[in-house]
N, C-alpha and C positions, 0 to 999 in steps of 0.2 A: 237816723240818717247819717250820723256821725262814723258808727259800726258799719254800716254801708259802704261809705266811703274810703275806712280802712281795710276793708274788706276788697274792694276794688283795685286798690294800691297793692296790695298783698299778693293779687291773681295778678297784676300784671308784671312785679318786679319776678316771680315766678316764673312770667312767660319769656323776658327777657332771659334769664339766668339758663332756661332749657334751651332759650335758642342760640348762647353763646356755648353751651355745652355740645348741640349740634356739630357746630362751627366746628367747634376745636377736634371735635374726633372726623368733621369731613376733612380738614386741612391738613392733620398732623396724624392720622394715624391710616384714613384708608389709602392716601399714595405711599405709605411704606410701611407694608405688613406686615414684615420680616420684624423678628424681636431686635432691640435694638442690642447691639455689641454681641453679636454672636460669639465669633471670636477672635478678638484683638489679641496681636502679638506683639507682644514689651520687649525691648531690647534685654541679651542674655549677657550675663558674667560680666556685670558692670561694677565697673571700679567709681573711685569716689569722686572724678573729672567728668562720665559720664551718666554717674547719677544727679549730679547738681545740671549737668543738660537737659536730659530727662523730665526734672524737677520744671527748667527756664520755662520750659515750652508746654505742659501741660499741669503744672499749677496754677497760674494765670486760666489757662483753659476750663477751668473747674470753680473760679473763684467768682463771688456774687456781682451781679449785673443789675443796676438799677432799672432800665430797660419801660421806666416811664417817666414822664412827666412830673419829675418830684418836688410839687405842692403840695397841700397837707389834704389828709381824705375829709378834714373836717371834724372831726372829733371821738364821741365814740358810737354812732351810727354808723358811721363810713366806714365801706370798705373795699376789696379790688379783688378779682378773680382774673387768674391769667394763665395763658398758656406759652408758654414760647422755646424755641430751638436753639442750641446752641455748640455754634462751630468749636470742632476738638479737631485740630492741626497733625492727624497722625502722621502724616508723609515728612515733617519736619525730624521723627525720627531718626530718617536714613543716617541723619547727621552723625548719629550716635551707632547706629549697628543697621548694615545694608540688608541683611537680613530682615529687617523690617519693612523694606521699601516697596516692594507688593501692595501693599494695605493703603488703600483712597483712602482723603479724611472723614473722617465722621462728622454728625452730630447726636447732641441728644436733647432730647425733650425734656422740659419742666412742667411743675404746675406748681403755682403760688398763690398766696392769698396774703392782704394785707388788711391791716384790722388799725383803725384811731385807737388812738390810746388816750390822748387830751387834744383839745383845738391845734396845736403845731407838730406835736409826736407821733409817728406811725410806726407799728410793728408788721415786715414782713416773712413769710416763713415758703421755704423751694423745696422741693423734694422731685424726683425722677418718678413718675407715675407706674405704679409696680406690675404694670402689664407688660411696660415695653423695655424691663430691664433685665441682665442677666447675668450679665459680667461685670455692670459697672452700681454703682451707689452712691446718692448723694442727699446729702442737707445744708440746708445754709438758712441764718436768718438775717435778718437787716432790720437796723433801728434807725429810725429817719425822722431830723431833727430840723425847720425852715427856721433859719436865724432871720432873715430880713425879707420884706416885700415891698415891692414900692408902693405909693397912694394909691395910684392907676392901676395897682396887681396884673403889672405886666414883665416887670422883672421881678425873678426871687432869687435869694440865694437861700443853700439847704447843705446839711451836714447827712452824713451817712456813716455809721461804725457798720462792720460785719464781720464774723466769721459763717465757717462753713467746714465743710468734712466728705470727704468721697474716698471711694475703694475701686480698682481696676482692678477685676482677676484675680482677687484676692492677694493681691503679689506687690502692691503698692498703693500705700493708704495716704491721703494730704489730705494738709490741715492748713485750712487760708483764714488768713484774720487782714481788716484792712479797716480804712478810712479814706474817704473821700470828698474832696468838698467839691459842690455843683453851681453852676449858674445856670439859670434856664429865662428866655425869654417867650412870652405865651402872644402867639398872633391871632388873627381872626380863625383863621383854618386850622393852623400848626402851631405847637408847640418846638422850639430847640433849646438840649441842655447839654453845656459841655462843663468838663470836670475833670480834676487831677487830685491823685493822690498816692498813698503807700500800697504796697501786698504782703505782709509776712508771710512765706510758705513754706510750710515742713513736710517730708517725706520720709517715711518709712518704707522703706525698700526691704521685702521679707528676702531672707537666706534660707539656707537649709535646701532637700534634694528637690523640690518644686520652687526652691526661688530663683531670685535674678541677681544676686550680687557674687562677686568674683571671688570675694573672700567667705562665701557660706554662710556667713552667718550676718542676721538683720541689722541694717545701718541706718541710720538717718540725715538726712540735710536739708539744711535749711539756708534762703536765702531771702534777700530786701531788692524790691522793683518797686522801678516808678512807673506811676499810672496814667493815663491818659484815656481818656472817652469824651466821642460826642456823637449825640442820638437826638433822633425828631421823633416828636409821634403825632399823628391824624387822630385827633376825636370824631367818631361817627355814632351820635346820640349819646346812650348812657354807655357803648365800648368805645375801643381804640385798637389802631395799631402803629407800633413801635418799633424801630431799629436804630441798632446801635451797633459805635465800631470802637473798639478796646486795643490801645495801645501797651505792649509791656516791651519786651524782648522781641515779640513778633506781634503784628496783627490779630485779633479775634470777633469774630463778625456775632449775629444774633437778633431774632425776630423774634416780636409777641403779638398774641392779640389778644385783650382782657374786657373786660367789665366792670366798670367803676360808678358806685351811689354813692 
């Protein structure tokens, strides 16, 4: 009876996880077919004033998004499936070379997964799903740490370290590294968590006769922002869905919707 039982547990978290895999390819991949970043145009023969611009507006762009409800998954059973979208600010370019100003902003899709590591630690891991990618690249991981809960487990607060890593075009590679710390308050329906912290972001702007730097040859910069977010997210049974708004230099918006045991 026991084998029965877990047997039946087994078909049905199954049936949930196929039909959050539905979801996510009905919502995020059949209303836009087209591969994502066909082809984005980077501002040309940038000097070291508009590559750290460059850098302001889409470093940040590129850098990890807690983008849930960061309570702990419970141990090491627990875990989260997710999908989510995320706004890249092209038109802020113009700033930097008009020649760019053509180009709407984009976004790009994720898929993530987070895994217990002990009862308070979670390990997350992002990556850009390799159908819809072709110009651009990305990884990021996030370790997530709940310092305090109240009695009532209605307020928590929660630590977040991350890096991450992305390539455009081959032409300009960033490297984000951050920390974050979160407050989130859990209501009957909704959860809200807002959060402030640092961004370290470095860029490597390739040179030579296909790069973009003014002096030819490959440069790098790097800069410190501050951070600000605050995101709600709806639980509806074992998924959710999530938005969140990311304050740096400029605005950055972003949706998910995942599955969490």
């Amino acid at each position: 009876m026991k084998i029965f039982n877990s047997l039946q547990k087994i078909n049905k978290d199954k049936i949930k996880i196929y039909a959050f895999l539905f979801l996510f390819l009905l919502v995020f991949y059949t209303n836009n077919p087209d591969p994502l970043f066909a082809s984005p145009l980077l501002p040309q023969q940038m000097d070291h004033a508009k590559m750290r611009k460059v850098l302001r507006i889409l470093g940040p762009a590129t850098s990890s998004t807690p983008l849930s409800t960061p309570y702990p998954l419970g141990g090491w059973e627990g875990f989260e499936l997710g999908f989510s979208k995320h706004y890249l600010p092209w038109s802020y370019l113009t700033e930097v070379d008009q020649s760019v100003g053509d180009q709407k902003d984009l976004d790009y899709p994720l898929f993530s997964i987070g895994k217990g590591l002990f009862y308070n630690i979670d390990l997350f891991l992002s990556i850009i799903p390799i159908f819809k990618s072709e110009s651009m690249n990305y990884f990021s991981t996030q370790l997530r740490y709940q310092i305090w809960v109240s009695q009532n487990k209605v307020f928590y607060l929660s630590g977040i370290v991350n890096a991450g890593t992305s390539t455009i075009n081959n032409q300009l590679n960033m490297q984000n590294s951050g920390v974050d710390l979160l407050g989130t308050v859990t209501l009957d329906r909704v959860s809200i968590f807002v959060g402030i912290g640092r961004l370290l972001s470095t860029g490597r702007f390739i040179g030579g006769s296909n790069g973009i730097t003014e002096s030819q040859a490959t440069e790098t910069e790097s800069l410190t922002l501050a951070h600000q977010l605050v995101g709600i997210e709806w639980p509806i049974g074992s998924f959710f869905v999530a938005a969140e708004a990311d304050r740096y230099a400029i605005p950055y918006y972003s949706i998910k919707i995942g599955y969490r045991r």
